[in-house]
ROTORKOL-974845 format. One record per residue (C-alpha): residue in one letter; x, y, z. Coordinates in steps of 0.2 Angstrom, whole numbers. Example, Ala and Ser with C-alpha at 12.3 -4.5 7.8 and 13.67 -1.06 7.14 Angstrom:
<site res="A" c1="62" c2="-22" c3="39"/>
<site res="S" c1="68" c2="-5" c3="36"/>
END
This chain:
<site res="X" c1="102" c2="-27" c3="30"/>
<site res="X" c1="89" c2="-26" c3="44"/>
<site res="X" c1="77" c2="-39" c3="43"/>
<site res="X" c1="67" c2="-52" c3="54"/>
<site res="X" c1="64" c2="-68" c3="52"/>
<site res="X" c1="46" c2="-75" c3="52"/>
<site res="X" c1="39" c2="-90" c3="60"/>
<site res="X" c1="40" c2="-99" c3="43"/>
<site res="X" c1="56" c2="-94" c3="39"/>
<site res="X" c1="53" c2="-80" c3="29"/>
<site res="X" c1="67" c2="-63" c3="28"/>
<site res="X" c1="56" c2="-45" c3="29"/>
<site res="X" c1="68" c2="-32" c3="26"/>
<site res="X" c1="63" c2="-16" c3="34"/>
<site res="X" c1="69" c2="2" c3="37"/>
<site res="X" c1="70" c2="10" c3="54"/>
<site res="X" c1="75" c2="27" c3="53"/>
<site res="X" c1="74" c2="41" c3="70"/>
<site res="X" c1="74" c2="40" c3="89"/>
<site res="X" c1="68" c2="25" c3="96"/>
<site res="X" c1="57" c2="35" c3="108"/>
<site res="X" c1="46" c2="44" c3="95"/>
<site res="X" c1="31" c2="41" c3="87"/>
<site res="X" c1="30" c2="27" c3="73"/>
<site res="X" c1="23" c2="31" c3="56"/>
<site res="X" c1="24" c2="12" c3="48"/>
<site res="X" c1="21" c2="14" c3="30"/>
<site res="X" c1="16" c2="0" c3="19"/>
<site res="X" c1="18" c2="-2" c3="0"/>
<site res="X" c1="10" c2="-6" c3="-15"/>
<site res="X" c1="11" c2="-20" c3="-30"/>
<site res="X" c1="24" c2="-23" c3="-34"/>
<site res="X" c1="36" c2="-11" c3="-26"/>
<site res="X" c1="44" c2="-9" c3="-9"/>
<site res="X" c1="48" c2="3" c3="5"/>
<site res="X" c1="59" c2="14" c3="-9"/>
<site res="X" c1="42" c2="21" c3="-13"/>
<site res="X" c1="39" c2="29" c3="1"/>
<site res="X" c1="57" c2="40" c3="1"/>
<site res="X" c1="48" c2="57" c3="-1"/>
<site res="X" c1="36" c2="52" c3="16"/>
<site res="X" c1="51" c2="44" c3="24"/>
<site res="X" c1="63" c2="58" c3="23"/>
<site res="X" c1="50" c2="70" c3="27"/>
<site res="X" c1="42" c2="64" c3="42"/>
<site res="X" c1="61" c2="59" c3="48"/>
<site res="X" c1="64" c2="78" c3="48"/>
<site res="X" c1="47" c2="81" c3="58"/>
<site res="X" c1="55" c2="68" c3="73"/>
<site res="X" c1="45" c2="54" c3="69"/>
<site res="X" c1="52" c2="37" c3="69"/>
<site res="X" c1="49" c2="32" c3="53"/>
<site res="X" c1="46" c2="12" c3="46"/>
<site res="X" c1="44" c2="5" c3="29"/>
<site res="X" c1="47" c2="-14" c3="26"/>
<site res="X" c1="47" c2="-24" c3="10"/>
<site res="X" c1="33" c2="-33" c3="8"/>
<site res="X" c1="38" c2="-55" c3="6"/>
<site res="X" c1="40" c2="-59" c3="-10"/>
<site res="X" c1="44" c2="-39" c3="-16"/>
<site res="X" c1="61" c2="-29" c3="-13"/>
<site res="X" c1="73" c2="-38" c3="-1"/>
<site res="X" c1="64" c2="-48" c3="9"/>
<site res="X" c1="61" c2="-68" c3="5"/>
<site res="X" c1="55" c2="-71" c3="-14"/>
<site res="X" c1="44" c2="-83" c3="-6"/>
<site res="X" c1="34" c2="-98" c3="-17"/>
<site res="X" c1="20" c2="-96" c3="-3"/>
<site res="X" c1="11" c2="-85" c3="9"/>
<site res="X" c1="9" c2="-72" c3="-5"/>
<site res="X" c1="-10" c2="-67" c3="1"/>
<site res="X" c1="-17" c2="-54" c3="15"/>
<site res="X" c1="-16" c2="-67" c3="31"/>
<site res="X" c1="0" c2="-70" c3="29"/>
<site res="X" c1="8" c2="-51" c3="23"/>
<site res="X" c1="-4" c2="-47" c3="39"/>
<site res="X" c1="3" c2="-59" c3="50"/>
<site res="X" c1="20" c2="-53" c3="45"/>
<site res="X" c1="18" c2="-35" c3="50"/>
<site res="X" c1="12" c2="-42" c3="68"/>
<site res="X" c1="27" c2="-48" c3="69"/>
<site res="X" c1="38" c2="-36" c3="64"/>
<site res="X" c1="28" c2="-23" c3="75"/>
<site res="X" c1="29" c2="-36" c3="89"/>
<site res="X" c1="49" c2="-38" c3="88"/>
<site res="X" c1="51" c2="-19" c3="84"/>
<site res="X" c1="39" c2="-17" c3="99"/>
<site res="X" c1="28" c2="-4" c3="92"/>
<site res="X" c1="18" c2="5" c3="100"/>
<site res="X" c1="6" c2="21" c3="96"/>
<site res="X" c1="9" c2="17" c3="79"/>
<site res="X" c1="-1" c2="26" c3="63"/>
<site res="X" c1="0" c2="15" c3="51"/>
<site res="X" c1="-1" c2="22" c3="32"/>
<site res="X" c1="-5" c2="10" c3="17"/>
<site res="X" c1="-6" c2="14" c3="-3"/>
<site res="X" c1="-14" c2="3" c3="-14"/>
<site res="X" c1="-12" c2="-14" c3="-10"/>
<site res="X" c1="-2" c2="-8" c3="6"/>
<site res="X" c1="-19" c2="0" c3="12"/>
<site res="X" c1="-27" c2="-17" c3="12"/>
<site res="X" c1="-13" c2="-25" c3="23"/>
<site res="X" c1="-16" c2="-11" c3="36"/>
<site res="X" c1="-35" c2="-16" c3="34"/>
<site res="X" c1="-30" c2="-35" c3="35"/>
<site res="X" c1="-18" c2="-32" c3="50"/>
<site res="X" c1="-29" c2="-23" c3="60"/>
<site res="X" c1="-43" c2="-36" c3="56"/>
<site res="X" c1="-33" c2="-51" c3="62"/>
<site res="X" c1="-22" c2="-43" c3="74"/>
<site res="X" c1="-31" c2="-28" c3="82"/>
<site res="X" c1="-27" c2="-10" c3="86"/>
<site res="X" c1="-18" c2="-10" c3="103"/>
<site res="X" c1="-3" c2="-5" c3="97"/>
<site res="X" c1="-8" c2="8" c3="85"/>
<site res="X" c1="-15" c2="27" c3="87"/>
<site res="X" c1="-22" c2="30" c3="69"/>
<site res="X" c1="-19" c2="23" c3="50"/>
<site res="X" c1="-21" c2="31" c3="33"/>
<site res="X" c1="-27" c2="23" c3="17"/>
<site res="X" c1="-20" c2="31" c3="2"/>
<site res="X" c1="-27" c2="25" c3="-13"/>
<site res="X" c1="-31" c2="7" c3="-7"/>
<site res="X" c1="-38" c2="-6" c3="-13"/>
<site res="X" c1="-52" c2="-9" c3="0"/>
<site res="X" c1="-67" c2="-15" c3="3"/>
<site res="X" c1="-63" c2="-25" c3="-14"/>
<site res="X" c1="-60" c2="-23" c3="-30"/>
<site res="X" c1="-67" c2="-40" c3="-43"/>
<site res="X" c1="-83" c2="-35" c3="-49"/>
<site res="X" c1="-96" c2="-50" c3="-43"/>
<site res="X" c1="-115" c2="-50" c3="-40"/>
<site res="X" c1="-110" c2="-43" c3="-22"/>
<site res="X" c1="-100" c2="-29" c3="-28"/>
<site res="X" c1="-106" c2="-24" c3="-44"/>
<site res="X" c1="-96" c2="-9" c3="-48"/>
<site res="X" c1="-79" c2="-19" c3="-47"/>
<site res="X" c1="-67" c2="-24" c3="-59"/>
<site res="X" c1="-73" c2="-38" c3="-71"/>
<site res="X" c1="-59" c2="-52" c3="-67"/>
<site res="X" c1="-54" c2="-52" c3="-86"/>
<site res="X" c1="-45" c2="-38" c3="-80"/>
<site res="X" c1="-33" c2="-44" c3="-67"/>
<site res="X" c1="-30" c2="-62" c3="-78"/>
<site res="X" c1="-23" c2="-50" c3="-92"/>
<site res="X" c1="-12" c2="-43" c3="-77"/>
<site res="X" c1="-8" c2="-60" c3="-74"/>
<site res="X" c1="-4" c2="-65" c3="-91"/>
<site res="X" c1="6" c2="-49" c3="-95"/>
<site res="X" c1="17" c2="-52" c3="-80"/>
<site res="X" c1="19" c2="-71" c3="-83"/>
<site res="X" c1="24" c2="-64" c3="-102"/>
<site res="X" c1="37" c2="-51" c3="-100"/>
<site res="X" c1="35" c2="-41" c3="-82"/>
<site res="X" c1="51" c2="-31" c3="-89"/>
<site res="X" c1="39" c2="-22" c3="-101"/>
<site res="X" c1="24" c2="-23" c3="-92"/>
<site res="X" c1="33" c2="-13" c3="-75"/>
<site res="X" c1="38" c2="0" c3="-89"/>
<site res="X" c1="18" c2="2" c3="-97"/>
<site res="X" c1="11" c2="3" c3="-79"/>
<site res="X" c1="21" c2="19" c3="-74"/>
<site res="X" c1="22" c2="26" c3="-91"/>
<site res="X" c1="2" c2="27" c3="-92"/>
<site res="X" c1="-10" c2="25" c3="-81"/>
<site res="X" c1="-1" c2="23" c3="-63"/>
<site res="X" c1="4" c2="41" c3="-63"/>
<site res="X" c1="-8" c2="47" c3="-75"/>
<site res="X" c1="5" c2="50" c3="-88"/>
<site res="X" c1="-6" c2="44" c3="-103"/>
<site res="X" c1="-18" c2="60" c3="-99"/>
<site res="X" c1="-18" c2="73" c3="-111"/>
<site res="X" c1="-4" c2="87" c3="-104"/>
<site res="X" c1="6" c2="78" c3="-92"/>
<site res="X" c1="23" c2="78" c3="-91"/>
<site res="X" c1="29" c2="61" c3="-89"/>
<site res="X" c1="46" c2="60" c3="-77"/>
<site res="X" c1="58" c2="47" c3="-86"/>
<site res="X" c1="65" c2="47" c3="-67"/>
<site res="X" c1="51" c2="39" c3="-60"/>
<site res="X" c1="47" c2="26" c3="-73"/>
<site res="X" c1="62" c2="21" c3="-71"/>
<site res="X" c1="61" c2="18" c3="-53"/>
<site res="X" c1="45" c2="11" c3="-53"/>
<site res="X" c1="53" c2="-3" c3="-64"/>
<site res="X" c1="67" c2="-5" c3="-54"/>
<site res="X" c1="58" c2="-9" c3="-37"/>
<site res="X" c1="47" c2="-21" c3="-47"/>
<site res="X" c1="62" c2="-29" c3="-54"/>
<site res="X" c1="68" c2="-33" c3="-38"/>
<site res="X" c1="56" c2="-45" c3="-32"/>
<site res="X" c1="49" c2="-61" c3="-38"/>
<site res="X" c1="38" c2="-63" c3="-50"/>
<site res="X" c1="28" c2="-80" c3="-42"/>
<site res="X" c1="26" c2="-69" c3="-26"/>
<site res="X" c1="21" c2="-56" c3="-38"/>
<site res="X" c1="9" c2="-65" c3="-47"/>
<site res="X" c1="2" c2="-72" c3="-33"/>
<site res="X" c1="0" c2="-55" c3="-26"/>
<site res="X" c1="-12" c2="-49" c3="-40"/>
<site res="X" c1="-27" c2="-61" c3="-32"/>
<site res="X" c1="-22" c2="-56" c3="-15"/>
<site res="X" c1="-26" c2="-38" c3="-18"/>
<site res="X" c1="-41" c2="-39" c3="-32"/>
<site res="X" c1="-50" c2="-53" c3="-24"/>
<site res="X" c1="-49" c2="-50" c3="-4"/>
<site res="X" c1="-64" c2="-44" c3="5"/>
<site res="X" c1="-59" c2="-33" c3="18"/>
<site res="X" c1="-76" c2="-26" c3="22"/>
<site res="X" c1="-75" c2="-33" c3="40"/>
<site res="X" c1="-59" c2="-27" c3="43"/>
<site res="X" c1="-63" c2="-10" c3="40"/>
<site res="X" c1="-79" c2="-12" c3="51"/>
<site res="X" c1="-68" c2="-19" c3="66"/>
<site res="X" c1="-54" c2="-4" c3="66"/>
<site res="X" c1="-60" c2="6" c3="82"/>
<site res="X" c1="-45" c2="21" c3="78"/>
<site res="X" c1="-45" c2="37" c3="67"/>
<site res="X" c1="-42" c2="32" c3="48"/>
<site res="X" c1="-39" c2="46" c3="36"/>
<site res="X" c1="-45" c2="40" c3="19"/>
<site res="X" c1="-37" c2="48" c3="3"/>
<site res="X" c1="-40" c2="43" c3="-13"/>
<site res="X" c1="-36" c2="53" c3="-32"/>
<site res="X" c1="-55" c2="55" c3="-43"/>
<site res="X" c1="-45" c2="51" c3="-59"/>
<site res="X" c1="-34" c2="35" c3="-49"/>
<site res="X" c1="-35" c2="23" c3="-64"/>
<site res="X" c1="-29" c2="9" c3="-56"/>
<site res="X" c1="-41" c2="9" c3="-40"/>
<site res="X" c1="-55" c2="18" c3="-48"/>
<site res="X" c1="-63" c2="32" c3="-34"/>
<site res="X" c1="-82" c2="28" c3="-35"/>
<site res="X" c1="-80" c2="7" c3="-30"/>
<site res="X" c1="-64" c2="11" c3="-16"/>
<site res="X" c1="-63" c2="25" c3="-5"/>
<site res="X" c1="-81" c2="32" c3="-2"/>
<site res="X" c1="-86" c2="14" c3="2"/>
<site res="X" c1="-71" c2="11" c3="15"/>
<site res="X" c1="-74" c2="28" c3="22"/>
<site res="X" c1="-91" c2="23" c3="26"/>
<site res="X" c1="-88" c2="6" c3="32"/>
<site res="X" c1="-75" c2="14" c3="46"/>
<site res="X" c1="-81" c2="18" c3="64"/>
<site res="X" c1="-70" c2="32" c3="63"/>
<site res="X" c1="-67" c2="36" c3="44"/>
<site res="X" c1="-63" c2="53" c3="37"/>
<site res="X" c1="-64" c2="55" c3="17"/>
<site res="X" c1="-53" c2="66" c3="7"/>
<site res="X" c1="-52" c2="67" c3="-12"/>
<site res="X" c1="-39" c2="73" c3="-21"/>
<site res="X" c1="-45" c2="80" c3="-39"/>
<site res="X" c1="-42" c2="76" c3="-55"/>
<site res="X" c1="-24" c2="65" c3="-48"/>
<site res="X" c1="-19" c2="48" c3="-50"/>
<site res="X" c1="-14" c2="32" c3="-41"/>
<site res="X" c1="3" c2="37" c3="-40"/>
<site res="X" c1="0" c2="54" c3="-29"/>
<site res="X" c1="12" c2="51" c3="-14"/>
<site res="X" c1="25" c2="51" c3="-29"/>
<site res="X" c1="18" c2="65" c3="-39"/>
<site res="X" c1="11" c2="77" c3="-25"/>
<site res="X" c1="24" c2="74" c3="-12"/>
<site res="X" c1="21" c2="89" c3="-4"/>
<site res="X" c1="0" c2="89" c3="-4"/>
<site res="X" c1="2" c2="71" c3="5"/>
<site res="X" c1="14" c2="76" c3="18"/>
<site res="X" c1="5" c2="91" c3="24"/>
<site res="X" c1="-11" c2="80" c3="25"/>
<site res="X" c1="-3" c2="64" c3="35"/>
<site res="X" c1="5" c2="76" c3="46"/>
<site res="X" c1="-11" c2="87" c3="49"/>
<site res="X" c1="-18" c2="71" c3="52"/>
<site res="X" c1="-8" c2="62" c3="65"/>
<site res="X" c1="-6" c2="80" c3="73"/>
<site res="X" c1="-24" c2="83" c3="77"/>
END
């Protein structure tokens, strides 16, 4: 499998599908999944004659189920150097949910020289636990029942998530896709659940306020009004206007899981996107 190692010794599995020579679009996953989420984006954007990337972040998929590192300097640090050994360059970097705050983090620590434009789909950014600072977050009860349902039985727990609220099956007239639950619990099964437990602080707790402040490129912002896991009001509108250059589209009445459920909305908005 393709994979670097990081300077700690760490595996990051990645895809690198199309002409070397094309345009990059690097897509970054969510909690706890891996780059198989991205298949519908991947596929399509392969067919447009992009070169297409999607790694699995440590800890999740195929790379290293590491014991440490499991927070948003190191996951940043690792897509630096994946991007450096790849040698990246005019990259759009696109990040769902937990994904969206390693592109914020990246480009933070790292810088945008070897990017054109990023995309935040649903992401978790400027931050998510509820304090005196940020008082239309989260209360952190709720990630410490996350904690304690993934320390109990993760098994069931990666079956509740997608069955409800990830995909908005738990609202009144949806039809749920047995297909996609299903997947959903078999990319979370495949990582570790210490890296996955550690993950749950790394994307509820990190600021990224001036990360987003510090990103000098074009960054398209879409986010679902009824996302139940990254609620709209306290996410999306705040990042949009903590961007230099940030663009905000909402998506009504859809869910967290939208680049799964509204393949072809998503598409036609990235590609409109890194077109213009």
């Amino acid at each position: 499998m393709p994979a670097i190692t990081t300077k700690d010794g760490t595996s990051i599995y990645y895809k690198d599908w199309g002409a070397k020579d094309a345009q990059p679009v690097v897509f970054h996953h969510g909690w706890p999944l891996s780059a198989d989420d991205w298949d519908a984006q991947m596929l399509f954007f392969l067919h447009k004659g992009f070169r297409v990337i999607a790694h699995d972040r440590r800890g999740h998929g195929r790379s290293t189920q590491t014991a440490h590192g499991n927070e948003m300097d190191t996951y940043a640090d690792d897509i630096a150097e994946l991007a450096a050994s790849l040698d990246l360059r005019n990259a759009v970097h696109v990040g769902h949910s937990t994904g969206g705050g390693e592109v914020a983090r990246y480009f933070g620590r790292h810088g945008t020289s070897r990017a054109a434009k990023a995309v935040l789909i649903g992401a978790v950014p400027p931050i998510m636990v509820k304090s005196e600072a940020n008082p239309g977050g989260i209360p952190i009860e709720t990630f410490d029942t996350f904690r304690a349902a993934v320390a109990a039985n993760r098994a069931q727990f990666y079956v509740d998530v997608p069955s409800g609220p990830f995909y908005g099956f738990n609202r009144p007239g949806a039809q749920p896709s047995q297909g996609i639950i299903d997947n959903w619990w078999r990319q979370g099964m495949m990582g570790g659940i210490k890296p996955q437990y550690d993950c749950i602080k790394a994307f509820s707790e990190t600021d990224f306020t001036d990360d987003l402040k510090r990103i000098d490129i074009p960054v398209l912002v879409l986010h679902g009004d009824d996302d139940q896991i990254v609620p709209f009001a306290d996410s999306a509108p705040l990042s949009a206007k903590l961007l230099p250059r940030g663009t905000l589209k909402v998506y009504e009445g859809l869910s967290h899981g939208v680049c799964t459920t509204h393949p072809d909305l998503v598409n036609g908005d990235l590609l409109a996107f890194i077109r213009s």
